[in-house]
VEXNU-694593 format. One record per residue (C-alpha): residue in one letter; x, y, z. Coordinates in steps of 0.05 Angstrom, whole numbers, plus 5000, padded with zeros to 4 digits. Layout:
BEGIN
AXYZ...
***
This chain:
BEGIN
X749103874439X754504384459X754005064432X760605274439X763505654375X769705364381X766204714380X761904664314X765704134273X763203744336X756504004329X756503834251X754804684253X761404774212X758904504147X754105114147X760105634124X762805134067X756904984034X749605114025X745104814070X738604874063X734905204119X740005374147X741806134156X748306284146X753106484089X759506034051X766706274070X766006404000X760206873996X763607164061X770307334028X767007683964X762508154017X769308374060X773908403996X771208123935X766108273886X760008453947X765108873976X761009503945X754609303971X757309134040X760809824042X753910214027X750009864074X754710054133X755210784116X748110834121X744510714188X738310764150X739910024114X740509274151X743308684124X741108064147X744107394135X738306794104X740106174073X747206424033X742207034008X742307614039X736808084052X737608924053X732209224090X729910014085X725010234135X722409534142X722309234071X726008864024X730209363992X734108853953X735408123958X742907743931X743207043926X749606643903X748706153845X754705753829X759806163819X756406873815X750807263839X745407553820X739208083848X732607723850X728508133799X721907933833X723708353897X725209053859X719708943816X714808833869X714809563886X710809663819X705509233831X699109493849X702710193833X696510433786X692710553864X696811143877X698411803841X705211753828X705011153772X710311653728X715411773781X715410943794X716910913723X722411423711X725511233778X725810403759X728110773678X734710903721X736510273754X743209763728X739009363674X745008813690X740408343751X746807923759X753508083794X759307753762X764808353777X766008813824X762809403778X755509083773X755809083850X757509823854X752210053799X747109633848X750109943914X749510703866X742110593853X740910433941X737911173930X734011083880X730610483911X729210743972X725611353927X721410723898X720210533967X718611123996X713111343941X709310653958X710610664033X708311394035X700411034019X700810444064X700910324133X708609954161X710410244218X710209634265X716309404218X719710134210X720210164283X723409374284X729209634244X729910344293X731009774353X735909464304X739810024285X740110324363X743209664390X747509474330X749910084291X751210624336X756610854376X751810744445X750310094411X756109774454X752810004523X745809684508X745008954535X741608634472X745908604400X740208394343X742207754306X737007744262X728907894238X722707544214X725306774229X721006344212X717805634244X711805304237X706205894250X712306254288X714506894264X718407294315X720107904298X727508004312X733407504347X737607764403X742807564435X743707854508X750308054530X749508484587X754208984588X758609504632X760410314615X766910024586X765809334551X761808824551X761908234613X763207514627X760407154552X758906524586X752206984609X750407024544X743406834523X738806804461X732707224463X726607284422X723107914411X715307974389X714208784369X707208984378X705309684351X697809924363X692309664391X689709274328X696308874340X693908514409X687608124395X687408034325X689107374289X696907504310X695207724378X700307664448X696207024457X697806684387X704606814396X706206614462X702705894439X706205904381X713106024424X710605444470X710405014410X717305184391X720805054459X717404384454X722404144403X728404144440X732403874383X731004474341X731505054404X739104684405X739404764327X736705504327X741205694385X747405464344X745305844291X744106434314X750906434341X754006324269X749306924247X751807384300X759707124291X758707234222X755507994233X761908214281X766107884223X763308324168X763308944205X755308954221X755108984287X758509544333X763409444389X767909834414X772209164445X778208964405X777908304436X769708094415X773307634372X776507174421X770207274473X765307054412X768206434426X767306344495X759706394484X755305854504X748105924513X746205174515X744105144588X741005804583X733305934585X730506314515X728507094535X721607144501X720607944506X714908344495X715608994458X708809344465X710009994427X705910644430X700310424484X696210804529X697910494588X691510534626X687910064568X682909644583X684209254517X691809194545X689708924606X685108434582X689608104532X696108154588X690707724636X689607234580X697307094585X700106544633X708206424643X712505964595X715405404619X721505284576X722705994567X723506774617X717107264590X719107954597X717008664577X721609144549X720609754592X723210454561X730410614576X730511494574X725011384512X729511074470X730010374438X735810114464X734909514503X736709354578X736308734618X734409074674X728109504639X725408754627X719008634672X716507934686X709107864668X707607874753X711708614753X708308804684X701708694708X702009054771X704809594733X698909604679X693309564740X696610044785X695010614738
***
């Protein structure tokens, strides 16, 4: 199956933008349309003045995330939309635990009472309240333990939103995909990139990125082991590695096409479509945050790890401290573990 953008009628991937597919990630023209222009347009306009908010793309739904949760979920039905009521409402369950039960229930006393969006205005009283929801948020997340997924949307925001964002080699497509007992943390696609603009698109490739954060994350149930087998399991299935490629490319088209994403090249348009990562190895990377690097518990669960056979395993290495992401501060699991047991 050919990846090519400018090949998706062939592909059958096409069909994804006219109508809903279940499964299937990606948004109608329709539901695109009301985001840039139409009745979304408030919602899409909040989200991009604040670096603090993502918006990712699920099955013609999209998701708003604030420092790692749900901050608000829209999902088109028929010919409107509408906020799914279970996601704001889960911040007030289990809220009698904590000491702030009154401040829950005079922020919530403030939000649009309207859950669907059938005019531009309902939209705007929804992207209003973004402040008062990430209040709600913050109260609960203040008592409970996230990081691992506040620090998935900083490598987010550092290779998508900001102005350097153009000069990392990695743009995210998208977080928390889902197959089988698979659930990689966030999609990238890897366009390596000069000081000026980004290179050749026909290097492109899709990359898969498993965020670890503390040691409790590397040999509990969900340890580097589990998800490397998991991954294997995947890449067995070369009909739906094929599939997946093609749409992550739609999510990441449709991303540049909404403003999500930033470049600084006026022509990403016209490369987009030059993109083909059919014959291209998956990167499955690593992203061991905050370890002592002289563990004993690292090196153990590294040595438990062998190579991948359909896919590259790298490390992301720190570029300056930051989390922007570089192809070459990517170790193989050979230069990783020499690194690890040479300290």
């Amino acid at each position: 199956m050919g990846l090519e953008l400018d090949n998706l009628e062939e592909s059958g991937m096409a069909n994804l933008r006219k109508k809903k597919m279940k499964g299937k990630r990606v948004l109608s023209d329709e539901f695109m349309k009301d985001l840039k222009d139409g009745i979304l347009s408030p919602i899409l306009e909040a989200v991009k003045k604040n670096n603090n908010l993502i918006l990712e793309i699920r099955d013609n739904e999209i998701s708003i995330y604030y420092r790692g949760g749900v901050l608000l979920n829209i999902e088109q039905d028929k010919n409107s939309y509408f906020i799914k009521e279970d996601t704001i409402l889960g911040y007030m369950k289990g809220t009698s635990k904590f000491d702030d039960v009154s401040i829950q229930q005079k922020l919530f006393s403030h939000l649009p009472k309207r859950y669907s969006i059938i005019a531009k205005k309902d939209a705007k009283s929804w992207a209003d309240s973004f402040y008062i929801i990430m209040s709600i948020m913050d109260n609960k997340l203040a008592k409970m333990n996230k990081l691992e997924r506040e620090f998935q949307q900083i490598v987010v925001c550092e290779n998508n939103m900001l102005k350097t964002s153009n000069d990392t080699d990695y743009y995210i497509i998208d977080s928390e995909y889902r197959y089988k007992k698979m659930r990689p943390d966030l999609i990238a696609l890897r366009w390596d990139s000069t000081t000026s603009e980004k290179i050749n698109p026909k290097n492109c490739r899709i990359a898969i990125i498993e965020m670890k954060y503390g040691y409790g994350s590397i040999n509990n149930d969900s340890g580097l082991l589990d998800h490397v087998d998991d991954m294997k399991d995947f890449l067995s299935n070369k009909q739906k590695v094929a599939e997946f490629k093609n749409e992550m490319l739609c999510i990441f088209r449709q991303k540049i096409e909404l403003g999500l994403i930033h470049t600084n090249d006026k022509n990403i348009t016209n490369k987009i479509k030059k993109i083909n990562v059919d014959d291209k190895k998956i990167e499955y990377i690593l992203l061991l945050a905050n370890y002592k690097q002289k563990s004993n518990e690292l090196k153990n669960a590294i040595g438990k790890i062998s190579e991948i056979e359909n896919a590259e395993l790298k490390f992301a290495e720190a570029s300056f401290m930051g989390y922007g992401l570089y192809s070459n501060s990517m170790l193989t699991l050979e230069q990783f573990k020499k690194k690890i047991h040479a300290l």
